[in-house]
C-alpha positions as CSV (number, residue, x, y, z in Angstrom):
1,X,70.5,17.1,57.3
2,X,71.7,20.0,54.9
3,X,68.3,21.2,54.6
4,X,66.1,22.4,57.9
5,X,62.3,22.5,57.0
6,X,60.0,24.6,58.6
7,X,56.7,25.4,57.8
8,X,54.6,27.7,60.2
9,X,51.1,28.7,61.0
10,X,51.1,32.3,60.6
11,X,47.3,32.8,61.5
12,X,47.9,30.9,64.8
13,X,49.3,33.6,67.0
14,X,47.0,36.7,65.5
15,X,43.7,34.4,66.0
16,X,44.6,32.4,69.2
17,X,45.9,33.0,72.4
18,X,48.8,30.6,72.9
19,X,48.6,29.0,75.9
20,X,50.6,25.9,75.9
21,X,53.2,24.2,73.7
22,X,54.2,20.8,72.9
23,X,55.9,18.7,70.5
24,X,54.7,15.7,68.6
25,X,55.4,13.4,66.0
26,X,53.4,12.6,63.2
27,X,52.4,9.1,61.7
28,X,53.3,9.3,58.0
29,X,53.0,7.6,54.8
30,X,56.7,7.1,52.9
31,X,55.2,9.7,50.2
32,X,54.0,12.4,52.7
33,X,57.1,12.4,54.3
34,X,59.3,12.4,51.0
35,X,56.5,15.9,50.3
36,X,57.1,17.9,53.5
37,X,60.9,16.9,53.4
38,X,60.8,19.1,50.1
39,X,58.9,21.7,52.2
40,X,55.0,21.4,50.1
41,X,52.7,21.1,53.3
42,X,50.7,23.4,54.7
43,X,49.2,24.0,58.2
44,X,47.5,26.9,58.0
45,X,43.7,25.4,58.0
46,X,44.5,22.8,60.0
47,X,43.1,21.9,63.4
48,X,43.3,19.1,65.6
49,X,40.8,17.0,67.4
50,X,40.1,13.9,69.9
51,X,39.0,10.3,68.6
52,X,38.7,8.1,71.6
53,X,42.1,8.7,73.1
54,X,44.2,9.6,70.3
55,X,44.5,12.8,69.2
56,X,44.6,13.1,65.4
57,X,44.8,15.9,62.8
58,X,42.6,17.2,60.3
59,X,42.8,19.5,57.6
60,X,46.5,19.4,57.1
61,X,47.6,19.7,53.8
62,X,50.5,17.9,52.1
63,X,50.8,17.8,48.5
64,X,51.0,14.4,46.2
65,X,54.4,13.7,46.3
66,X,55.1,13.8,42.1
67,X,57.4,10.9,41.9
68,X,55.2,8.7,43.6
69,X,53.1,5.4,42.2
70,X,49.6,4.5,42.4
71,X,50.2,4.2,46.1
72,X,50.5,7.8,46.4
73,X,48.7,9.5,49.6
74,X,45.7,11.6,50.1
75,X,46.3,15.1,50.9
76,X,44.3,16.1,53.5
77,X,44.0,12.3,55.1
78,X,43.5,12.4,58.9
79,X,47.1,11.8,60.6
80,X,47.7,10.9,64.4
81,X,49.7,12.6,66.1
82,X,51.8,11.0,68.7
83,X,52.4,12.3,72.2
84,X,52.5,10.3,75.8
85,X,49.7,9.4,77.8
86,X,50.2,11.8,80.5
87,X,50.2,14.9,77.6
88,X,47.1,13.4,76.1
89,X,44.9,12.8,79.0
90,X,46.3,16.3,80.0
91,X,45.2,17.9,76.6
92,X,41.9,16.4,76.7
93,X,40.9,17.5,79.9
94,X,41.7,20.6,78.8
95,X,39.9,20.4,75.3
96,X,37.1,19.4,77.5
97,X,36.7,23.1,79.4
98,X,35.1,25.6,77.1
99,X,36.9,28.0,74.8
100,X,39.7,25.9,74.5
101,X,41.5,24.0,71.1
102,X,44.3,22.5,70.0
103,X,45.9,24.0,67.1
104,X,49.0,23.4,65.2
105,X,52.4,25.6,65.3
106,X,55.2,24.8,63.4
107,X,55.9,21.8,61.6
108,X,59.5,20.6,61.2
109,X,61.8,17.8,60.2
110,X,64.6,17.4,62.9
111,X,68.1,16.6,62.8
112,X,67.0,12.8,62.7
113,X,65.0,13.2,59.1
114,X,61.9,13.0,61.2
115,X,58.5,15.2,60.9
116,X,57.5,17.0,64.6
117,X,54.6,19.4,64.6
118,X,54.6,21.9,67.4
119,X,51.2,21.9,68.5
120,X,49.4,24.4,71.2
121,X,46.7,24.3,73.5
122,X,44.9,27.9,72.7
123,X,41.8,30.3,73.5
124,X,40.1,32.0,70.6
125,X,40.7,36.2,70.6
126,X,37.6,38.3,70.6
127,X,38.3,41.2,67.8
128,X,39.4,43.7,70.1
129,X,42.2,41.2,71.4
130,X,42.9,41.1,67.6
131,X,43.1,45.4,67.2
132,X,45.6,45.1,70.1
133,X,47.8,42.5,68.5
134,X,48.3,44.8,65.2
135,X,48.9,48.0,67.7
136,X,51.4,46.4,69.7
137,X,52.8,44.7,65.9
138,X,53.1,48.1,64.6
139,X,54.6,49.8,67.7
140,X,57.5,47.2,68.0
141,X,57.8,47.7,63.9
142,X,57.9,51.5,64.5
143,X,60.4,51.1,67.0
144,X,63.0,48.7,65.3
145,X,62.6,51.2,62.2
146,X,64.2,54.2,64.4
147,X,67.0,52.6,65.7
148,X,68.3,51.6,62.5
């Protein structure tokens, strides 16, 4: 494709500790993929959860695609999220130990026209974890401005 999509979560690595990372593909709608293929999804408030075995996610928003029909798609609809077996009963035992979540990353169409989302098994950050993100931000910043 001429075009590389990539929308990120920018809250993701400031609120969460990221401990694992894995890629999945998304069950889509023709209209929601025509909408993130023009880049108008967000991931930012989304979060994802068990139902049964499958792991799904909520709160994702992609916007109405605006030449669609009266079979257009809901913008923040539910949407599965497709990984193996082994990662799934791996990610819910996880998800079953306290403090931890699923959260997604990145969200990206690949070289085959297809929607991924890079999804992460994290740990919340306590507000002092937070502090020390900006400091260590700000050094680097600080840093890269002096060498220039």
């Amino acid at each position: 494709m001429a075009n590389f999509i990539e929308i990120k979560n920018k809250k993701a690595a400031y609120q969460y500790f990221l401990l694992e990372e894995y890629t999945a593909g998304i069950q889509l709608t023709g209209t929601e993929i025509k909408s993130v293929r023009a880049g108008k999804a967000n991931i930012a408030d989304a979060y994802c959860v068990f139902q049964g075995n499958e792991l799904f996610i909520k709160e994702m928003h992609i916007a109405i695609y605006t030449q669609g029909t009266i079979y257009n798609h809901e913008p923040k609809r539910d949407r599965k999220l497709l990984l193996t077996r082994r990662e799934l009963k791996k990610l819910q035992g996880k998800v079953n130990e306290r403090g931890f979540t699923i959260i997604p990353v990145l969200l990206f169409v690949n070289e085959k026209g297809l929607a991924k989302l890079t999804i992460a098994l994290a740990r919340g950050k306590h507000f002092y974890d937070k502090r020390e993100t900006i400091k260590k931000k700000d050094i680097s910043r600080d840093i890269e401005r002096m060498t220039f």
